[in-house]
SEGUMI-127214 format. One line per 10 residues: their letters; for each residue x, y, z of C-alpha. Coordinates in Angstrom, 1 decimal, padded with zeros to 4 digits, always signed. Layout:
BEGIN
a	X/Y/Z ~ ...
END
This chain:
BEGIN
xxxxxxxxxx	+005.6/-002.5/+005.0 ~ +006.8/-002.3/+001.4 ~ +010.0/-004.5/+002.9 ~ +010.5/-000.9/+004.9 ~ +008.5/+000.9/+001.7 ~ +010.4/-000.1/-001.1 ~ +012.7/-002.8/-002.5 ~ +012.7/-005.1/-005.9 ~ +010.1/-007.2/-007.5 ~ +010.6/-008.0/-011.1
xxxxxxxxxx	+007.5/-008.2/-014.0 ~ +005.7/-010.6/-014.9 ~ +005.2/-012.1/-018.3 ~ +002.5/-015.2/-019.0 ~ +001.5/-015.9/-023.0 ~ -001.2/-018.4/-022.6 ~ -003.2/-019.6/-025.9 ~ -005.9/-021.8/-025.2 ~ -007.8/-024.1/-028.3 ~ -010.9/-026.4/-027.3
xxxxxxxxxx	-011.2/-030.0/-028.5 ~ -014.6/-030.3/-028.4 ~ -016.0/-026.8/-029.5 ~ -014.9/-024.3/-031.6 ~ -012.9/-021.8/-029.7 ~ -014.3/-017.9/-029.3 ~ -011.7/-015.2/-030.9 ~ -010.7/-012.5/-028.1 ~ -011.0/-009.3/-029.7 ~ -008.2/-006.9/-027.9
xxxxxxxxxx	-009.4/-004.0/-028.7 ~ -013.2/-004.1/-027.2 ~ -014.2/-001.0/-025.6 ~ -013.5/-001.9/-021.5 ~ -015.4/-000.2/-019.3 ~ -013.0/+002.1/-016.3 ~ -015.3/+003.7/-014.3 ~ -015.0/+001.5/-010.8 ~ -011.6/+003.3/-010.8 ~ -012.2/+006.5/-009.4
xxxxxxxxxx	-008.9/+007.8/-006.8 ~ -006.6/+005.2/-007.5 ~ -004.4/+006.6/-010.5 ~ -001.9/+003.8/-011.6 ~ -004.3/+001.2/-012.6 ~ -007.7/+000.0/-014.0 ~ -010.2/-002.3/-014.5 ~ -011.7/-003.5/-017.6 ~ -015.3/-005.7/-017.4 ~ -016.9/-005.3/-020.7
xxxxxxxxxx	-015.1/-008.0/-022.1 ~ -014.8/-011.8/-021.7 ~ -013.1/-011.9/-018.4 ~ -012.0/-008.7/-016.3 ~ -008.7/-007.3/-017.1 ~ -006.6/-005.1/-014.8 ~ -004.4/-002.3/-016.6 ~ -001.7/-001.4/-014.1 ~ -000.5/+002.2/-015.5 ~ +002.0/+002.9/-012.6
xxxxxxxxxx	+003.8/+000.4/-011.6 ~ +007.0/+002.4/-010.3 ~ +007.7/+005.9/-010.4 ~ +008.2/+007.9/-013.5 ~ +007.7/+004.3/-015.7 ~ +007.6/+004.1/-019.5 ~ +005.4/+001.1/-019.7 ~ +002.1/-000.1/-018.5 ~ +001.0/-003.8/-017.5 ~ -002.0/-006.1/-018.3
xxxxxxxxxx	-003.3/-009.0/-016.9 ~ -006.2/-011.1/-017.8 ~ -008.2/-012.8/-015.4 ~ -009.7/-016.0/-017.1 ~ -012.2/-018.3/-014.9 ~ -011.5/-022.1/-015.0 ~ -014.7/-022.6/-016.8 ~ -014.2/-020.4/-019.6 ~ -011.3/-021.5/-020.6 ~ -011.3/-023.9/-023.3
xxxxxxxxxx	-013.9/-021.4/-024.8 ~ -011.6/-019.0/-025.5 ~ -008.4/-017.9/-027.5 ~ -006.2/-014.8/-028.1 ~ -003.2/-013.3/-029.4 ~ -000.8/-014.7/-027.4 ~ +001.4/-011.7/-027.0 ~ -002.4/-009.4/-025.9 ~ -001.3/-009.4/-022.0 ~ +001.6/-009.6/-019.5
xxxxxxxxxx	+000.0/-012.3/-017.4 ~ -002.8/-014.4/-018.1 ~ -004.5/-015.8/-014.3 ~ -006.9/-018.9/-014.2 ~ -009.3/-018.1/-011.8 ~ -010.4/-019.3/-009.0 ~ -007.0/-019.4/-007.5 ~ -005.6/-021.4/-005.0 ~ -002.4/-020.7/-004.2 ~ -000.9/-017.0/-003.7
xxxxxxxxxx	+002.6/-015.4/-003.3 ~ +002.4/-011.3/-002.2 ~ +005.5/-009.9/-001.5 ~ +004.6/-006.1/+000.4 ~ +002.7/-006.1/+004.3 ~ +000.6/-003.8/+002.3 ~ -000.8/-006.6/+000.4 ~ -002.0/-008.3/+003.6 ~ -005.1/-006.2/+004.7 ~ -007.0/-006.7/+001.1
xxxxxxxxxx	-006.0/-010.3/+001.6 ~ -007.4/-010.5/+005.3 ~ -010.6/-008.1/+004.4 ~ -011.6/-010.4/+001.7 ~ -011.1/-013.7/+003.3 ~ -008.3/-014.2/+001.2 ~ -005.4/-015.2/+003.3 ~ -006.1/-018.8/+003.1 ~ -005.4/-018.6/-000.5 ~ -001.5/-017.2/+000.4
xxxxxxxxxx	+001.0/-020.1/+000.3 ~ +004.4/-017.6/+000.7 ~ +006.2/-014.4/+001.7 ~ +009.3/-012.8/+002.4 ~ +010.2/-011.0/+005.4 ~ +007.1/-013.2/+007.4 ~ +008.6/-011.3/+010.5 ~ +007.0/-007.9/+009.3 ~ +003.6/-009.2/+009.0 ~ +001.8/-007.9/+012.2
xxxxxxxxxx	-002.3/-009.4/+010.9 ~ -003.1/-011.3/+013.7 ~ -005.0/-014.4/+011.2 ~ -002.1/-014.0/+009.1 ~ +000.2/-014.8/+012.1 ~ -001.6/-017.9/+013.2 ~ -001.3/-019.3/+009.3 ~ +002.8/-018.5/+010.0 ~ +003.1/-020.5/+013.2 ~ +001.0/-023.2/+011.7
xxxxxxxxxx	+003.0/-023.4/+008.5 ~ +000.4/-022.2/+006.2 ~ +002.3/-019.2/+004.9 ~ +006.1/-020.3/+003.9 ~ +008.9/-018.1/+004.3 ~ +010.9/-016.8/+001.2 ~ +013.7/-014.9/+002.3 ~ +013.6/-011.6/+001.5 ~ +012.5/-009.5/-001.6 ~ +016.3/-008.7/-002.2
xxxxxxxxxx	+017.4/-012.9/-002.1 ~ +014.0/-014.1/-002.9 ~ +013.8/-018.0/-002.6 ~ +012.8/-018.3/-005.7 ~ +013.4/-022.7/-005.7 ~ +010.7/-022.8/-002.8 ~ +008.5/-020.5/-005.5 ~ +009.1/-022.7/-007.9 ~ +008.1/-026.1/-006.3 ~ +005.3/-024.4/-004.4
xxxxxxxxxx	+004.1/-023.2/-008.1 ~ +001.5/-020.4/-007.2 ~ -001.4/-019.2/-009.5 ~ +000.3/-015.8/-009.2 ~ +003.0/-013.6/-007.4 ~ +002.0/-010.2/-006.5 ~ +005.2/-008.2/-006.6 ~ +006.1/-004.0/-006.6 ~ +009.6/-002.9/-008.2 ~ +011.2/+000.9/-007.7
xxxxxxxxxx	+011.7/+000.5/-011.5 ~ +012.6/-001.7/-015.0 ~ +015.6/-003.5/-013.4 ~ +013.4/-006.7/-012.1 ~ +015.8/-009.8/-013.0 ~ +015.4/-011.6/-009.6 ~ +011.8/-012.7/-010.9 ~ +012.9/-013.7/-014.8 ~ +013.1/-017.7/-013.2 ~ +010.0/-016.9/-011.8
xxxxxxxxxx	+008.3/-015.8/-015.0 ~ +010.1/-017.9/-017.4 ~ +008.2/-021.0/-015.6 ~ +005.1/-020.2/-016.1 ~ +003.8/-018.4/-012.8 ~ +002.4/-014.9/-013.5 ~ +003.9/-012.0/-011.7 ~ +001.9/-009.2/-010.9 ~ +003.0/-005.6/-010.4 ~ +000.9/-004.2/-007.5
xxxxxxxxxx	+001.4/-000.2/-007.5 ~ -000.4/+001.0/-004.4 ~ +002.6/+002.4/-003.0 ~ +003.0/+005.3/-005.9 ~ -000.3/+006.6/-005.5 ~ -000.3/+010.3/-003.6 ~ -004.0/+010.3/-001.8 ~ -005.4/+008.1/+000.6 ~ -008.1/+006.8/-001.2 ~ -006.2/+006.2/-003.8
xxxxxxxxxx	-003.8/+003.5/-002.1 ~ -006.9/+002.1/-000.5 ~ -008.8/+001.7/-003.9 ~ -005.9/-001.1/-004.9 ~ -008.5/-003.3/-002.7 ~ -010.3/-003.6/-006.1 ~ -007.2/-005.3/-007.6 ~ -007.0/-008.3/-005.2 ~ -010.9/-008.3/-005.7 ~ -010.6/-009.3/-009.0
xxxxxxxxxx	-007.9/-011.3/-008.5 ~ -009.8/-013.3/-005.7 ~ -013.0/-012.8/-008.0 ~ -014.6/-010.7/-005.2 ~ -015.3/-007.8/-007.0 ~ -018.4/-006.9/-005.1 ~ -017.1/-007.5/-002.1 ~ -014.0/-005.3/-002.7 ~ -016.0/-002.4/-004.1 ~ -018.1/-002.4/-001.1
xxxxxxxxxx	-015.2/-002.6/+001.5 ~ -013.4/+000.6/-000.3 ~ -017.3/+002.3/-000.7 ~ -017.1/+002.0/+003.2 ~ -013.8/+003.3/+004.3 ~ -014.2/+005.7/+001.5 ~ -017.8/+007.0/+003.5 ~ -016.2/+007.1/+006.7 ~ -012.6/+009.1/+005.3 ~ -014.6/+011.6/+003.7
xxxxxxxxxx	-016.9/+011.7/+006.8 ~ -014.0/+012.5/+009.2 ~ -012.6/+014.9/+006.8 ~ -016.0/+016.9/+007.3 ~ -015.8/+017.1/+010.7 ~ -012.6/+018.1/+011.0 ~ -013.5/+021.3/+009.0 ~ -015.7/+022.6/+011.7 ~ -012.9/+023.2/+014.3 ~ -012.6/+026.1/+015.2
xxxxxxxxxx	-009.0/+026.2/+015.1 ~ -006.5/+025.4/+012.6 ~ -002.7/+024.1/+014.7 ~ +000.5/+024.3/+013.2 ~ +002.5/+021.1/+012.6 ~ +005.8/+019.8/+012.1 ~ +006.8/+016.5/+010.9 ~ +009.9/+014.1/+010.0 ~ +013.4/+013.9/+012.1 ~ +016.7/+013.8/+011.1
xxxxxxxxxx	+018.7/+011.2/+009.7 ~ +022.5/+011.6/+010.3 ~ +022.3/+015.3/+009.8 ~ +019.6/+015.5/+007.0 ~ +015.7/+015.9/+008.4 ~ +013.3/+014.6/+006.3 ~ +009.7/+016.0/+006.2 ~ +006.9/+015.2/+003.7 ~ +006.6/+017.1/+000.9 ~ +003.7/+018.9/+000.4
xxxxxxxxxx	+001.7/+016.9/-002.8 ~ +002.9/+013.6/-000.5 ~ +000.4/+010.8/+001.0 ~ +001.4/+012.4/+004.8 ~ +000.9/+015.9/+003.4 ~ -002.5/+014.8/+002.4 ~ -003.5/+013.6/+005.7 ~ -002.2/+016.7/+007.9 ~ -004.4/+019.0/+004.8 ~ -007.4/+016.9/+005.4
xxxxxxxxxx	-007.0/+017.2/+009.2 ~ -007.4/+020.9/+008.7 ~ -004.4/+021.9/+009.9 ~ -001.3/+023.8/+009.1 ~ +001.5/+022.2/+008.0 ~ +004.5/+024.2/+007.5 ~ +006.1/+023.0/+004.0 ~ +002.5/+021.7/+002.7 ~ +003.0/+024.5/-000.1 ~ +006.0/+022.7/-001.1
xxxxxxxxxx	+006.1/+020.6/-004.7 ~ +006.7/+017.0/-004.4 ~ +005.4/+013.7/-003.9 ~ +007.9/+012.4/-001.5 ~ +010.1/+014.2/+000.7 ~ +012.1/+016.7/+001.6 ~ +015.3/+017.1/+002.9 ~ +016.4/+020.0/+005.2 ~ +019.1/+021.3/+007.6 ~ +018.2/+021.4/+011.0
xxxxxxxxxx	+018.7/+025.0/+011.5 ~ +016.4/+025.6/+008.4 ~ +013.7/+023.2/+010.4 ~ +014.1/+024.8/+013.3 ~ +013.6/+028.3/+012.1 ~ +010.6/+027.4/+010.0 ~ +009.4/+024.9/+012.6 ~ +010.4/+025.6/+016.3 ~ +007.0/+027.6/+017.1 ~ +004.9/+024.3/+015.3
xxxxxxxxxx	+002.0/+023.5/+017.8 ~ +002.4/+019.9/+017.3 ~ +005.1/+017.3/+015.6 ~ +004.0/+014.1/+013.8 ~ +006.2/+011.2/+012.9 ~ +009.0/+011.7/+014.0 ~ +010.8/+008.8/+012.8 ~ +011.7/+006.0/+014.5 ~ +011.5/+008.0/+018.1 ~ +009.2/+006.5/+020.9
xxxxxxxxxx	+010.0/+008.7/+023.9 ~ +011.3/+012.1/+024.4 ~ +014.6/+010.4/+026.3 ~ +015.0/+008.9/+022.7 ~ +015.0/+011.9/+021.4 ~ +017.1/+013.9/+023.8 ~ +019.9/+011.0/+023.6 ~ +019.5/+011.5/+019.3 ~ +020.4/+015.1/+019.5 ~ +019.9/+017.8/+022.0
xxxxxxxxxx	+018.4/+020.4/+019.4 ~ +015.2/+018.4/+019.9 ~ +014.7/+020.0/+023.0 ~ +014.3/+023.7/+021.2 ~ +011.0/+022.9/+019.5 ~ +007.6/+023.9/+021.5 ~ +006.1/+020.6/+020.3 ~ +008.7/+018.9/+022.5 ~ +008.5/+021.6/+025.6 ~ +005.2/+021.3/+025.4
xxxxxxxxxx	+004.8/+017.6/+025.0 ~ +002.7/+017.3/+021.7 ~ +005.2/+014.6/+019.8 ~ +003.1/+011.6/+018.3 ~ +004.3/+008.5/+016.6 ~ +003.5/+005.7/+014.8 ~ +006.1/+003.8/+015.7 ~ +005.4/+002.7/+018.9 ~ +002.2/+000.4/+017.4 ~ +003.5/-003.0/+016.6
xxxxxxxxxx	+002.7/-006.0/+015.6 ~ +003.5/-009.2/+017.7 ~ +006.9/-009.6/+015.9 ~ +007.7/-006.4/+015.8 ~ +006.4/-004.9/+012.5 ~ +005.3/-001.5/+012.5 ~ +001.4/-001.2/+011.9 ~ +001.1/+001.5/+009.9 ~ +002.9/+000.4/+007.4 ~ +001.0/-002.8/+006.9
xxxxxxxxxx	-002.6/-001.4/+007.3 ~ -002.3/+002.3/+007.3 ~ -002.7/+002.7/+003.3 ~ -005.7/+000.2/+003.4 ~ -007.6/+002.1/+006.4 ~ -006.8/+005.9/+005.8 ~ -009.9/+006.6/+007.5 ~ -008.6/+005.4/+011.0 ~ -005.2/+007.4/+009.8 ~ -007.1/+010.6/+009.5
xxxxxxxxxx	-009.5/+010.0/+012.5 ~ -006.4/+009.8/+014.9 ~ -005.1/+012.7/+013.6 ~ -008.2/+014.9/+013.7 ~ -008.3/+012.7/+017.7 ~ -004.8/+015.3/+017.9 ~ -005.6/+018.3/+016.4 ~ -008.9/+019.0/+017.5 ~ -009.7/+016.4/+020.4 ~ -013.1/+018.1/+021.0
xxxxxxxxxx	-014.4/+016.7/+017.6 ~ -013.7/+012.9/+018.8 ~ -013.7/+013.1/+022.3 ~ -014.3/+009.5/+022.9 ~ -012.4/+007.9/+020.5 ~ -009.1/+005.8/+020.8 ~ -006.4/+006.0/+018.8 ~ -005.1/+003.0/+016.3 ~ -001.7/+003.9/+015.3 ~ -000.5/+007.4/+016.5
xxxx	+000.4/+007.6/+020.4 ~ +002.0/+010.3/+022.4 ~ +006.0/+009.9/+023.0 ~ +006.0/+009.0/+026.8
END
């Protein structure tokens, strides 16, 4: 998970100008036309191949932020070939890496997918990973531990001296990485957590492709769960009915439910179903009394994510209101959050943005369980 969705990562800033001894140096002209179109869901970055090297534009780092990221992805070969402005991008990577720092469980599933993970020398929070490859490089001392993205280690970062850090930040304030970037090692700003669709968090596949160089090989993975998401999303249009659904729980005494332009909202819309506040405006959530969720909601055919909640006891114990909703009397309350890893981390936030389509195939495996009769849920189970 995004060390549970979000916490700090700071920016990353690499000026790297390189002059050849033995042949005259190329001049990097900044303002070739790139070429975007591999891009096509994902909205907060891009990826530029008609120049020397590929270079990935990162145009949402955080929410609601003023500034935009490049980096430049230089193979090992090239190198002394070329030279540039020094001040032309954020980072500057020497490829082919070989050693790797991500910071977000989310980051995991590209690595694993692309055969990456051997290239990952650190991570905070190890506990949280749930990839089963990724676990046995834990226990074998392959992937270090590095505290937490709040008390980063950064000494260990420094004497392990990646090729890159892939970090995320909530916004500008990013000082716990300045060390980091003031000794050379690029920091990268993965976004995949602000995009609103599916496909678009998926799509950030494409990022760690380049920075693996296995662009190919990323734009096929994506191609594939992109084929199978809108796939499911057809079949789900021919039920022949269309159930109400509630989502969220409280916390204290505010429930939170997905707003209706939100990732989740996206899902339950594509699921062809009717979710109560998808006409709502927002990318995140909502927060409601429980009387106004129980008046708009009681009657919902079926509850989703309920937050942390496992079984109905759980839910009884939390707050006897519960009880009043039909999804509860009538036992259609499905969670997440009992699929864990071996430590404990909750799989759906490590894998669900990377596979929407298995997010959206158990859902439609809810809804309408005529359309998938034989298929068996990866992350949503019934409360017991």
């Amino acid at each position: 998970m995004k060390r549970m969705f979000i916490t700090t990562v700071c920016y990353g800033l690499l000026s790297l100008t390189v002059i050849s001894c033995k042949k005259e140096a190329k001049s990097f002209d900044s303002t070739i036309k790139q070429n975007n179109t591999n891009v096509q869901y994902a909205k907060g970055f891009t990826i530029n191949t008609d120049g020397d090297f590929p270079v990935v534009h990162v145009k949402n780092p955080w929410p609601n932020a003023k500034r935009s990221f490049s980096y430049a992805f230089i193979p090992k070969e090239t190198l002394a070939s070329i030279t540039f402005p020094k001040d032309a991008y954020d980072a500057v990577i020497v490829t082919p890496i070989e050693k790797l720092v991500v910071t977000s469980t989310t980051h995991i599933p590209a690595l694993e997918a692309l055969g990456g993970l051997s290239k990952l020398s650190g991570f905070p929070d190890t506990q949280y990973i749930s990839s089963m490859p990724a676990r046995q490089l834990i226990n074998k001392g392959k992937i270090k531990e590095l505290g937490n993205n709040e008390s980063l280690n950064t000494e260990m970062v420094l004497e392990m001296q990646p090729d890159a850090l892939v970090g995320f930040a909530i916004d500008n304030q990013n000082s716990t990485y300045d060390l980091v970037q003031k000794s050379g090692i690029p920091v990268l700003f993965n976004g995949d957590w602000t995009e609103q669709t599916p496909l678009g968090k998926a799509e950030w596949i494409k990022f760690f492709g380049v920075l693996l160089q296995k662009e190919k090989e990323a734009d096929s993975i994506f191609k594939s769960i992109e084929t199978t998401y809108n796939q499911a999303k057809e079949l789900a249009r021919i039920a022949k009915t269309k159930p109400t659904v509630l989502s969220g729980a409280l916390y204290k005494d505010i429930w939170y439910l997905p707003a209706g332009e939100s990732w989740a909202a996206q899902f339950l819309a594509d699921a062809n179903t009717n979710y109560i506040w998808a006409k709502t405006e927002g990318t995140g959530s909502i927060s409601l009394s429980l009387e106004t969720v129980l008046e708009k909601g009681s009657l919902a055919q079926y509850w989703v994510s309920p937050s942390q909640f496992t079984t109905y006891d759980d839910l009884i114990t939390a707050n006897n209101h519960y009880t009043e909703f039909d999804a509860f009397k009538q036992k259609q309350v499905f969670t997440f959050s009992a699929t864990k890893g071996p430590t404990g981390g909750l799989l759906y936030y490590e894998l669900a943005p990377q596979r929407p389509d298995l997010v959206l195939k158990d859902l439609i495996h809810i809804f309408h369980p005529e359309l998938l009769p034989n298929y068996t849920a990866y992350f949503f189970k019934a409360l017991e």
